[in-house]
C-alpha positions in Angstrom: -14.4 145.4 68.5 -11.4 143.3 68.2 -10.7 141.8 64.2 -10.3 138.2 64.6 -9.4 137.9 60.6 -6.1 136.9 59.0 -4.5 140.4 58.1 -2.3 138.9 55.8 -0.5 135.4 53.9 -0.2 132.9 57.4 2.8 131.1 56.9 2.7 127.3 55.9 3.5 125.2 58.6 3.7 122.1 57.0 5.9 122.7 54.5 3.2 122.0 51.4 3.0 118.7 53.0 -0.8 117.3 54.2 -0.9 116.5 57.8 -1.4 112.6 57.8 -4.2 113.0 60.6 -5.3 109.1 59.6 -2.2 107.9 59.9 -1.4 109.2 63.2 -4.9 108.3 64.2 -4.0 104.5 63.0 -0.3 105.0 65.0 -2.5 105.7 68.1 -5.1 103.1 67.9 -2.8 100.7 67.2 -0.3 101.4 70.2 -1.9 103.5 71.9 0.9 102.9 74.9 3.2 104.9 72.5 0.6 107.9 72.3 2.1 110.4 74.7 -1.3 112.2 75.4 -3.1 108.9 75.3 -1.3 108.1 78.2 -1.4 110.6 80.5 -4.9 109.9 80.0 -4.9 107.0 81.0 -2.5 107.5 83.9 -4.9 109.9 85.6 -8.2 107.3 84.8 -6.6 104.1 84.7 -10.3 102.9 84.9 -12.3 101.9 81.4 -15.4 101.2 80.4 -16.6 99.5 77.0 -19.4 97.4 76.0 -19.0 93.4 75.9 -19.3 92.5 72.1 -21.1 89.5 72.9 -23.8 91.0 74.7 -24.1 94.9 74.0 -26.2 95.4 77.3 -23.7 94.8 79.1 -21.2 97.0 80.3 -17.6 96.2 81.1 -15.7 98.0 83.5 -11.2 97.2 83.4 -10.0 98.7 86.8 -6.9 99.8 86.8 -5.2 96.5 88.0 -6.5 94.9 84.4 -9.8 93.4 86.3 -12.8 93.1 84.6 -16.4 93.6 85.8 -19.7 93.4 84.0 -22.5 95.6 84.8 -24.9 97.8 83.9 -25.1 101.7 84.0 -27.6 103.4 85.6 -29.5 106.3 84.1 -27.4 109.1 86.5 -24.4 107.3 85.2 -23.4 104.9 87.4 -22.0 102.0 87.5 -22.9 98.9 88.9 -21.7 95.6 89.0 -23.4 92.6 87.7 -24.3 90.9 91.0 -26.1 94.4 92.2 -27.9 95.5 89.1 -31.2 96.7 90.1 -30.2 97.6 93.9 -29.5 101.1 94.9 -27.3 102.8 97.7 -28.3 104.8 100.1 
């Protein structure tokens, strides 16, 4: 059985200083252009999806060429644009 436990004093990477997770967090949502990991995100799903504030039944899908459609999503997950809400594929 390996011992997972600290055998000793861990060294303090911060110096005695507190990591400012908040403010970073605030950094990122503020720009988050300038967040390095934010934007490989984004990069490799340029696609987003978030819920119209004026109507939180709808969904809102930005494509990656800054587009915006409004839809639902289905219960499997899927989206589907306002003007075909209610038909499936086949």
């Amino acid at each position: 059985m390996i011992d997972h436990q600290p055998n000793g004093l861990q060294e303090n990477t911060t110096d005695g200083q507190s990591p400012d997770v908040l403010g970073g967090l605030l950094k990122v949502l503020n720009d988050p252009t300038r967040a390095e990991a934010l934007s490989d995100i984004l990069r490799m799903n340029p696609v987003r999806f978030s819920m119209d504030p004026a109507d939180p039944s709808v969904v809102l899908r930005t494509n990656s060429n800054g587009t915006v459609e409004r839809g639902q999503v289905t219960d499997d997950g899927q989206f589907v644009p306002a003007g075909r809400v209610g038909l499936r594929g086949s």
